[in-house]
Rosetta silent file (secondary structure, phi, psi, omega in degrees, C-alpha in Angstrom):
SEQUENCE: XXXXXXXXXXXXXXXXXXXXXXXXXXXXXXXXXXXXXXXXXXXXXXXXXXXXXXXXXXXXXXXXXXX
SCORE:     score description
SCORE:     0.000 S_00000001
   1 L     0.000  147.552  158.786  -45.040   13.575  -29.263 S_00000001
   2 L   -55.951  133.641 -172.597  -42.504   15.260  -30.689 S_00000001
   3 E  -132.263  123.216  170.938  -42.396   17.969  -33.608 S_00000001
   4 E   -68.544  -47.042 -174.573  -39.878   17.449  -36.073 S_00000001
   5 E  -129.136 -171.934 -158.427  -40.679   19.952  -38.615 S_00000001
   6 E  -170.076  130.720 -170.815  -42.855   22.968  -38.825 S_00000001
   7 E  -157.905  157.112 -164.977  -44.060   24.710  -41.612 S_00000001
   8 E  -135.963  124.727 -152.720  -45.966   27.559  -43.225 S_00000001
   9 L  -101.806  132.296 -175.526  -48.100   27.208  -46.299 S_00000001
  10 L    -9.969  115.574 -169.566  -49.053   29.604  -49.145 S_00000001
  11 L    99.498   50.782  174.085  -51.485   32.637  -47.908 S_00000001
  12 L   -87.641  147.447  174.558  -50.081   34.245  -44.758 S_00000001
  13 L   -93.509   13.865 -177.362  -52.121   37.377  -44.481 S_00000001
  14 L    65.413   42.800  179.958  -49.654   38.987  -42.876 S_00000001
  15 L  -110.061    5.638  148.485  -51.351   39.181  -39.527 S_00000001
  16 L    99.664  -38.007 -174.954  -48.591   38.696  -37.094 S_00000001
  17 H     9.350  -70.250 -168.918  -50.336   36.042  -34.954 S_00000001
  18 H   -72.494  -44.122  171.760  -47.592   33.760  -34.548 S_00000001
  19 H   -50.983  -35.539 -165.329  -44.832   36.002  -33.880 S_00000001
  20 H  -102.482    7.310  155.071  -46.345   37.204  -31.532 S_00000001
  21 H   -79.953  -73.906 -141.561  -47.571   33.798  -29.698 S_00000001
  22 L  -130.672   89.320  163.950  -43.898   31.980  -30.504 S_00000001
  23 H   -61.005  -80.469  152.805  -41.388   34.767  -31.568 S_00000001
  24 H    15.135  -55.615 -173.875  -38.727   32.177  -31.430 S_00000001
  25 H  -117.116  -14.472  173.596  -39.806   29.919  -34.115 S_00000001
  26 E  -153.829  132.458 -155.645  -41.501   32.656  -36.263 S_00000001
  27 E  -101.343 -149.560 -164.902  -40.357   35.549  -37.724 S_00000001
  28 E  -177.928   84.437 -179.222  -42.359   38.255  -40.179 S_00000001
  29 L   -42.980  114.339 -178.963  -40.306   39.009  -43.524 S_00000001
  30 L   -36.035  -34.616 -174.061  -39.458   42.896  -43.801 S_00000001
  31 L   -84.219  -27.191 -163.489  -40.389   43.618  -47.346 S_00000001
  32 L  -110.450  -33.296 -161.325  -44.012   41.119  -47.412 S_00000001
  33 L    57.182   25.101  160.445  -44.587   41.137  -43.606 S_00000001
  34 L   -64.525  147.490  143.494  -45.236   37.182  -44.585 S_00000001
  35 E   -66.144  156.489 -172.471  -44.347   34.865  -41.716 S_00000001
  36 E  -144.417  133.254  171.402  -41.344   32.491  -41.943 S_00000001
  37 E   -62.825  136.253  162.811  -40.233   29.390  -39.850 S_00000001
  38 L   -99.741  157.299 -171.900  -36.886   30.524  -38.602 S_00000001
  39 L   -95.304 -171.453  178.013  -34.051   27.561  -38.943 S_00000001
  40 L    79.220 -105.125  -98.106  -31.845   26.356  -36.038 S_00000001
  41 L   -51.713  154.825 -179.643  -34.507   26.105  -33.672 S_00000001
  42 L  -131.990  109.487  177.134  -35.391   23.161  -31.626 S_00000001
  43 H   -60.465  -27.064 -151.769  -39.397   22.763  -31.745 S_00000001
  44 H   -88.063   -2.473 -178.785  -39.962   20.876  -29.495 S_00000001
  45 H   -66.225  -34.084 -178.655  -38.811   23.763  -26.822 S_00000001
  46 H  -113.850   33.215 -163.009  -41.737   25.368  -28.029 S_00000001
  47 H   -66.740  -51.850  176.404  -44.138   23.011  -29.303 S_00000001
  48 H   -29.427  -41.994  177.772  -47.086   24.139  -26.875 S_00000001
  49 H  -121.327   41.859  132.042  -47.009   27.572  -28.706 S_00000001
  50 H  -100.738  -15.749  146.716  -46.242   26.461  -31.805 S_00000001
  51 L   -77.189   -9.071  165.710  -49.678   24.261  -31.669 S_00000001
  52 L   -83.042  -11.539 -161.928  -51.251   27.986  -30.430 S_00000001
  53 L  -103.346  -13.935 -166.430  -49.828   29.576  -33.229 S_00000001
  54 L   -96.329  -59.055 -163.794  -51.238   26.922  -35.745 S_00000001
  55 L  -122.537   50.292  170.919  -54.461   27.000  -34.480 S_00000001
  56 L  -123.410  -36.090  169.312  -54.766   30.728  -33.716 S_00000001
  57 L   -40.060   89.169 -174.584  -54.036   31.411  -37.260 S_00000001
  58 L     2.099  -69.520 -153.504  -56.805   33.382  -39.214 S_00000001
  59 L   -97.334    6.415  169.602  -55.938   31.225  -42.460 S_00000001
  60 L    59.066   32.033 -177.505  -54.810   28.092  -41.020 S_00000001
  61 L  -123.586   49.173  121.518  -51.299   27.039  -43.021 S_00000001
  62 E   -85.393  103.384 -166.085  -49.073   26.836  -39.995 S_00000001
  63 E  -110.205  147.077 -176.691  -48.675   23.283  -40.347 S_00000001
  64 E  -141.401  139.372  154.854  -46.350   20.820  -37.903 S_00000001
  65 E  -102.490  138.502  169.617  -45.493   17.148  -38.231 S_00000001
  66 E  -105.678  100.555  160.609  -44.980   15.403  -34.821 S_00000001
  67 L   -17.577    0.000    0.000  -42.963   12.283  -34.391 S_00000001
């Protein structure tokens, strides 16, 4: 399946996780050191570690819908 959209839901602890499983699709804001879905990107190039990064997360709100 496909994943259209990808998303990251209230309470990153600022633990880096995902950047550093999928740099690509998620970044780590300078001022909060929150993670952020970056735009352009075409998920499905990464969908394998964007389902690692979802369910490597500490606090669980890197959320994906799949098509």
């Amino acid at each position: 399946m496909a994943i259209k959209k990808v998303w990251i839901e209230e309470g990153c602890i600022a633990d880096g996780i995902c950047n550093d499983i999928c740099p690509a699709v998620f970044g780590l804001d300078d001022d909060t050191g929150e993670a952020y879905v970056k735009e352009g990107v075409d998920f499905n190039a990464y969908a394998d570690d964007i389902k690692e990064a979802s369910e490597s997360c500490p606090v669980l709100i890197i959320k994906y819908d799949e098509e």
